[in-house]
C-alpha positions in Angstrom: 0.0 0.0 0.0 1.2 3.7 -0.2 2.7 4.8 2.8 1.8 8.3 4.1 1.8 11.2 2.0 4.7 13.2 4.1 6.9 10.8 2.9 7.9 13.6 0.2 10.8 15.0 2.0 9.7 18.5 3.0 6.1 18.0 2.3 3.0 18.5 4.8 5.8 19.4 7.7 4.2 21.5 10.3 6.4 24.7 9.9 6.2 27.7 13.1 4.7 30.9 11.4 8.6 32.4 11.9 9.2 30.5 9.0 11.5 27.1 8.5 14.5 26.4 9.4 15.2 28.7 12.4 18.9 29.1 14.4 20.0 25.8 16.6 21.2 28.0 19.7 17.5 29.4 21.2 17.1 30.9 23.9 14.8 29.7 26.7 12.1 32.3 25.3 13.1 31.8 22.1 12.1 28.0 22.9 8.7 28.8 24.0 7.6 31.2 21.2 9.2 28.6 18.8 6.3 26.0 20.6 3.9 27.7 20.8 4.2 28.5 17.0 4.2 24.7 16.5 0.9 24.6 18.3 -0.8 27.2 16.6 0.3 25.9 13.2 -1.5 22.7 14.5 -4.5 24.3 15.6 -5.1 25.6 12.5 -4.8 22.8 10.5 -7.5 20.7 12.7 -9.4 23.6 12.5 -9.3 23.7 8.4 -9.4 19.9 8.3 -13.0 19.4 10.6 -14.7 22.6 8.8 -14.4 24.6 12.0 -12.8 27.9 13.2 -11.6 27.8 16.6 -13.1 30.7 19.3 -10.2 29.6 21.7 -7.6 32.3 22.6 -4.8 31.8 21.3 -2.6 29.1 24.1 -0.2 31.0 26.4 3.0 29.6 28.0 1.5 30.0 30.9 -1.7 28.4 30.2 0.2 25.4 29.6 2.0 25.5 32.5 -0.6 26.0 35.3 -2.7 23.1 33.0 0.5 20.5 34.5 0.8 21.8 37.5 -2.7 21.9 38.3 -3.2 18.4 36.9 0.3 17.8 38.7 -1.6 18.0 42.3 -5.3 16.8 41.3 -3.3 13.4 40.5 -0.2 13.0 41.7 1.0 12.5 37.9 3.6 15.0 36.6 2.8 15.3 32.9 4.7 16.4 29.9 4.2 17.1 26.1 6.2 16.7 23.5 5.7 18.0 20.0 7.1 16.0 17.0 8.6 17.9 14.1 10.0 16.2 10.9 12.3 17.9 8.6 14.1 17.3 5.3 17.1 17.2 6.6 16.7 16.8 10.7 14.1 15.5 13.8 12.9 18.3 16.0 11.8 17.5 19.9 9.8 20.3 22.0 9.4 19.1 25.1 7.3 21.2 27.8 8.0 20.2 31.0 5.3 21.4 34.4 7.6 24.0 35.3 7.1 26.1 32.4 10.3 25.1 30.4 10.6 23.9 26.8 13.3 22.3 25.9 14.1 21.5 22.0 16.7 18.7 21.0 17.6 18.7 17.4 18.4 14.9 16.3 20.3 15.7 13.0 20.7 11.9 11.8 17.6 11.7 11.6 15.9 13.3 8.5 12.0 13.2 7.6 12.1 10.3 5.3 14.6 7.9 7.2 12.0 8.1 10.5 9.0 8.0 8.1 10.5 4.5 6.6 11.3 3.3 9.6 7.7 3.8 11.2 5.8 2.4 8.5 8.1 -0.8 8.6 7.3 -0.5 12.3 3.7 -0.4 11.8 3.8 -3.3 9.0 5.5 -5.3 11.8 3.6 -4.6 15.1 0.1 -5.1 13.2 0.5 -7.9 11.2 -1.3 -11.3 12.4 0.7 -13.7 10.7 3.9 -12.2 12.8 2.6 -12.7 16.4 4.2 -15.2 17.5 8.0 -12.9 16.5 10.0 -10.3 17.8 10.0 -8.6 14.0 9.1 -5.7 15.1 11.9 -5.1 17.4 14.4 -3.5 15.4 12.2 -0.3 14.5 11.1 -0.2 17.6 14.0 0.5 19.2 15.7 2.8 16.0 12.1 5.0 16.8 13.0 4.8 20.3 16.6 5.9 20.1 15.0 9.2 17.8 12.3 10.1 19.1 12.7 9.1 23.3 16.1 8.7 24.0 16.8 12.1 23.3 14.5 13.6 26.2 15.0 10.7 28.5 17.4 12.8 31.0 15.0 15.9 31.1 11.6 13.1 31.7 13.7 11.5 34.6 15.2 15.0 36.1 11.8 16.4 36.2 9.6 13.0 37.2 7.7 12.7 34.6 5.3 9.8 34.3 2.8 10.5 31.7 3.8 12.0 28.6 1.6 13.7 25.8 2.6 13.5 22.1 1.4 16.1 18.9 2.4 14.5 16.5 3.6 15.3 12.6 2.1 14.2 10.2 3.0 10.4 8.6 3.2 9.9 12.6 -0.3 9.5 13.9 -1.0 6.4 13.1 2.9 5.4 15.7 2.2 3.1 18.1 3.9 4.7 21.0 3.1 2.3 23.6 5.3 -0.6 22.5 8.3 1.7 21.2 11.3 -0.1 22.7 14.6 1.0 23.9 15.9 -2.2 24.2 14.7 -4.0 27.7 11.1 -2.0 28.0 8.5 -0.8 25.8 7.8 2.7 26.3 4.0 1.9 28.1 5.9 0.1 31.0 7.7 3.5 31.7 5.0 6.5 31.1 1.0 6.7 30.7 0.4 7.6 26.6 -1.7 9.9 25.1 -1.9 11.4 21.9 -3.3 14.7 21.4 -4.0 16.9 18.4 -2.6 20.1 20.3 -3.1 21.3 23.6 -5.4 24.0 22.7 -8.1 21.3 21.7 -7.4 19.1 24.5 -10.3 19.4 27.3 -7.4 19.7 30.1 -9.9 19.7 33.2 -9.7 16.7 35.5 -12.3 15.2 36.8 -12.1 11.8 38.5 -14.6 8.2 37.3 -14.5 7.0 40.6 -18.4 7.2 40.9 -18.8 7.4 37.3 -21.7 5.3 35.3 -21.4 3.4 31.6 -23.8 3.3 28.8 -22.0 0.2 26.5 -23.6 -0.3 23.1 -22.4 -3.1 20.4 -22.9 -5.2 18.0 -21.8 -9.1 17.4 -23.9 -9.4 14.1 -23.1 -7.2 11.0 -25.3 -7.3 7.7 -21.8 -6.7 5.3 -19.4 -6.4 8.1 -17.6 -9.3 10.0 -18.9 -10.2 13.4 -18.0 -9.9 16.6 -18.5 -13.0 18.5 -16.8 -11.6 21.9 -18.8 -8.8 22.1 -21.5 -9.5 24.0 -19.0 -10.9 26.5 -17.3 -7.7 26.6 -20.2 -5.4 27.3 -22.0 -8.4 30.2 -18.3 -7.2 32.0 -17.9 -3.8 31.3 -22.1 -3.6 33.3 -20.7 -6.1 35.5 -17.5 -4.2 36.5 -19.2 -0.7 36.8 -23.1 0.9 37.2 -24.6 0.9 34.0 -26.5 -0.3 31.2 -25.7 -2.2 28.2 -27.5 -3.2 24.9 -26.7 -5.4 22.3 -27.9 -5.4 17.9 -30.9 -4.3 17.3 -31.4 -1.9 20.5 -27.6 -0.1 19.3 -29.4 2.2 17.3 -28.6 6.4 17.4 -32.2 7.1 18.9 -31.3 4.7 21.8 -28.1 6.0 21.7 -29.3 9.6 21.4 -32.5 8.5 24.4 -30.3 6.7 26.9 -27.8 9.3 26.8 -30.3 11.9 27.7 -32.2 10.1 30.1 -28.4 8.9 32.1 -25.7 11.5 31.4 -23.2 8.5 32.0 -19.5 9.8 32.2 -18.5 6.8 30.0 -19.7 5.6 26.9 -18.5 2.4 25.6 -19.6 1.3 21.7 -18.0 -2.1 20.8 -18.3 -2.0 17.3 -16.5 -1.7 14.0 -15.3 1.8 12.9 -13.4 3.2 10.1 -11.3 6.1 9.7 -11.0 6.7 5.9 -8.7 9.5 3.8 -10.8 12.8 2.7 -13.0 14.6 5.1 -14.6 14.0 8.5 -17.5 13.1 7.2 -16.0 10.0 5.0 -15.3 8.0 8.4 -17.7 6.6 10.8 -18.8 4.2 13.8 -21.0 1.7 12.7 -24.3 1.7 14.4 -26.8 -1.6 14.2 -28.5 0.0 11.1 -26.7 2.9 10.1 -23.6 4.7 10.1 -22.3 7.0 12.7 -20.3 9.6 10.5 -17.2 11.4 12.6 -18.6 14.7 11.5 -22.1 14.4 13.6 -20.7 13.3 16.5 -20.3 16.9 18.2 -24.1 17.1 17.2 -25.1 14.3 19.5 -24.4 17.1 23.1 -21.8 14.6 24.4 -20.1 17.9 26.1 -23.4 18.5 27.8 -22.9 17.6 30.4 -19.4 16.0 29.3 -19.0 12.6 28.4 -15.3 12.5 30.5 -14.2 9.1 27.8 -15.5 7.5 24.8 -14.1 4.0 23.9 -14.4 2.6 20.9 -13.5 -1.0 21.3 -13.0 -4.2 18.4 -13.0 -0.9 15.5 -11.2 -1.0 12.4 -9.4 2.0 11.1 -7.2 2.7 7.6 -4.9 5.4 8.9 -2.6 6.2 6.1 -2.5 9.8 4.9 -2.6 13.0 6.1 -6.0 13.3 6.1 -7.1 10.3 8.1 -4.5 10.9 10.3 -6.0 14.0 11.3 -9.4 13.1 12.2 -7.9 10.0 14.7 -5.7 12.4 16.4 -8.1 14.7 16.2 -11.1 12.4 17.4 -11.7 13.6 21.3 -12.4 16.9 20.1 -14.5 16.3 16.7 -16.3 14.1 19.3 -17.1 16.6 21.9 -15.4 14.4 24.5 -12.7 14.8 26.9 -10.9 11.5 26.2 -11.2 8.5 23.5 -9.7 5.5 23.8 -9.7 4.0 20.1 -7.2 1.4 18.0 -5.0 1.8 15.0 -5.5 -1.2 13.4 -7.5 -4.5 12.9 -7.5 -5.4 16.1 -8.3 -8.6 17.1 -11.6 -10.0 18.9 -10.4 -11.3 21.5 -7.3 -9.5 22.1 -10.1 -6.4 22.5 -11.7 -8.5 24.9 -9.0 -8.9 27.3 -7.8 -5.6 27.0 -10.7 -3.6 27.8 -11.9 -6.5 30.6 -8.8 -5.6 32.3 -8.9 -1.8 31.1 -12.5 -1.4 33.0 -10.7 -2.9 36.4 -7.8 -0.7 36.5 -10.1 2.6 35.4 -11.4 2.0 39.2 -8.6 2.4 40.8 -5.8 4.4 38.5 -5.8 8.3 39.4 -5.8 8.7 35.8 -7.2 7.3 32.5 -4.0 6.4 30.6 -2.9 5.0 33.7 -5.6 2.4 33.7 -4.6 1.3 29.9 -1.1 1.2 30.8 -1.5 -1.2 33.5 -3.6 -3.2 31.1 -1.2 -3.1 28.2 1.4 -4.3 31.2 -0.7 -7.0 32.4 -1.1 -8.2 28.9 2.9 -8.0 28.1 3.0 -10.1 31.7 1.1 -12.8 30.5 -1.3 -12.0 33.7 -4.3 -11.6 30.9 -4.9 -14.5 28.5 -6.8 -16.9 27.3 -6.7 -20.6 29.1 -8.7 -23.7 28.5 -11.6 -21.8 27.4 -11.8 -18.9 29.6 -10.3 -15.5 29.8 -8.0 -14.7 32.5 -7.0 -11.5 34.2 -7.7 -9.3 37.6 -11.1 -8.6 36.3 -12.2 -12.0 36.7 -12.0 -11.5 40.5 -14.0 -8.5 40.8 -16.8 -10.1 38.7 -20.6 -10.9 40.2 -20.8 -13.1 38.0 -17.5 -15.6 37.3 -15.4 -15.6 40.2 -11.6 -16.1 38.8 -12.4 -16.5 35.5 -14.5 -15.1 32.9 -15.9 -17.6 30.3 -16.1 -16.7 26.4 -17.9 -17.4 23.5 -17.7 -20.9 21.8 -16.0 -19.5 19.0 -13.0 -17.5 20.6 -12.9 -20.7 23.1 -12.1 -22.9 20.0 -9.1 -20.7 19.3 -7.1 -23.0 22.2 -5.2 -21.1 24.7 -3.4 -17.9 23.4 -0.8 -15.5 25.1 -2.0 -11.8 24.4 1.5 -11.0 25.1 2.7 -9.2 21.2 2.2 -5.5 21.2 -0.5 -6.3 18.0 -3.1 -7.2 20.8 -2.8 -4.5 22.7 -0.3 -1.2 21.6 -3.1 -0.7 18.8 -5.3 0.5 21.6 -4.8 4.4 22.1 -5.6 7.3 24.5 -6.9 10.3 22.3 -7.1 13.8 23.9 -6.7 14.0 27.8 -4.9 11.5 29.6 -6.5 12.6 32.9 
């Protein structure tokens, strides 16, 4: 297939209004004007690409900075973003740090095409089924690392960082950041992930799920699509885990949808379903309902930030990142959405890798002080072997907190014919990804 269009050196590179190119030797000030150019410029390409002009002031230095620290003391988790730029001839890393510092490394050796290469063979690698049961995807993984981690790793540590934030350039969306590798650890078991258009269209608030309520909606039955055998299995212990309500085919409709949500004002909704993010505009990708499509464009329409849905997670989707354009409405998603956070995949995942994932996900969301928290101690207690599948049932720390299985939650005839299978390979679970807040 193609790869992504920014692979023309130069091309599609998010460029500060100063212009390109600017001197190596910035001051601290210097640094921080540079950034928030970088964000701006971003900004303003959401805005062009979902049809919308933003009424937000432009972002502030200080905005950003009393944003960490706030979030800094509401959760005891010292966050940090960092803003990608590729180049024709260089990698550029902004990295703002709680204190109000930006700090830029410049990684020469690597240019715009050589890390572009090396994440789609990185992608090709980490999502390919056949390739499960390798360590294939190792090599990028660590090359990505070494570029785009290793450079800020003293600065992270100095400043105890432990959840990161990533904008992203473009051909770089579609990264799976969790399982980078620098050699011993992917990057999950270090820092919670998210990925976020820019700050400016982030809802930074915090508010914490402890006494939060789901509404989870799927579908295991598609009319053209493939189904989804593990789905209702999924949704019996998302309700079974949390307070809420769940429905299943015919009753996941967008007037139930539009009805429940009205009648509950749940903080979570979960819709386990296919999706597909395609190239062109917003519209032209979509969450597939039981009779009808979703489109990305009407989901602000549906008053999710009224009162705010705090996460949407879209679990089992399917998505076709690949240019520029897709790329932008998944990074983009949270706020298109209305929503403060969405938890969504980058690939085909699998059935029953999304299973075990969000099983475990919806245990750890009880107790983790954050969101991306809770999917990084999934994603760890997939790597750990902890979930899995074993003689028919799914295994994991949910099972124990169930009303209804004990230690072990049984699944559906088909996945249980599968035989026992280690969900340990990033391509069950780094596809999954936080969009928007972290927090």
């Amino acid at each position: 297939p193609p790869g992504p269009r920014g692979n023309i050196p130069g091309k599609n590179v998010d460029i500060p209004r100063g212009g390109a190119n600017p001197p190596g030797n910035l001051s601290a000030i210097s640094n921080i004007n540079y950034l928030l150019s970088v964000e701006q410029n971003r900004a303003d390409r959401y805005s062009a690409y979902f049809g919308e002009s933003l009424t937000s002031q432009p972002m502030v230095a200080e905005n950003i900075r009393d944003t960490l620290s706030k979030i800094a003391s509401q959760t005891k988790s010292r966050s940090a973003i960092i803003y990608v730029n590729l180049f024709a001839d260089r990698l550029e890393l902004l990295l703002f740090t709680p204190d109000g510092s930006a700090i830029r490394k410049t990684v020469p050796q690597a240019d715009r095409t050589g890390v572009l290469t090396l994440a789609k063979e990185f992608r090709q690698e980490i999502s390919n089924p056949r390739k499960r049961n390798t360590t294939s995807y190792k090599e990028s993984a660590q090359k990505l690392y070494d570029r785009l981690i290793a450079p800020l790793e003293t600065d992270l540590q100095n400043q105890d960082i432990n959840t990161l934030l990533f904008s992203l350039d473009t051909g770089l969306r579609s990264l799976p950041l969790a399982a980078l590798y620098d050699g011993k650890k992917f990057l999950v078991e270090k820092y919670s992930l998210a990925q976020i258009p820019t700050i400016s269209l982030t809802d930074t608030r915090y508010q914490s799920l402890q006494n939060a309520s789901v509404l989870a909606m799927g579908a295991a039955e598609f009319t053209k699509l493939s189904p989804l055998p593990a789905v209702p299995v999924e949704l019996a212990n998302i309700v079974d885990l949390w307070p809420g309500k769940s429905f299943l085919n015919e009753q996941f409709t967008l007037n139930n949808l539009k009805s429940q949500r009205n009648q509950r004002h749940d903080q979570i909704i979960h819709l386990a379903t296919h999706s597909e993010f395609q190239p062109g505009a917003a519209r032209d990708s979509y969450i597939q309902l039981w009779d009808e499509k979703l489109q990305l464009n009407q989901l602000r329409q549906l008053g999710w930030n009224n009162p705010p849905v705090e996460l949407l997670v879209l679990s089992a989707c399917r998505t076709a990142l690949g240019d520029e354009q897709t790329e932008l409405g998944f990074a983009g998603f949270a706020f298109q959405a209305g929503v403060k956070s969405v938890l969504a995949s980058l690939w085909y995942v699998s059935d029953e890798g999304t299973l075990a994932l969000m099983s475990e996900f919806y245990q750890q969301l009880k107790t983790a002080p954050i969101k991306a928290e809770a999917l990084r101690q999934a994603q760890i207690a997939m790597i750990k072997g902890q979930v899995r599948i074993e003689q028919g049932v799914l295994r994991g720390s949910f099972a124990f907190s169930s009303k209804r299985a004990g230690s072990e939650t049984p699944i559906s005839p088909e996945l249980a014919s599968m035989g026992d299978r280690n969900l340990a390979h990033p391509y069950y679970w780094a596809a999954f990804t936080m969009i928007g807040s972290p927090w």
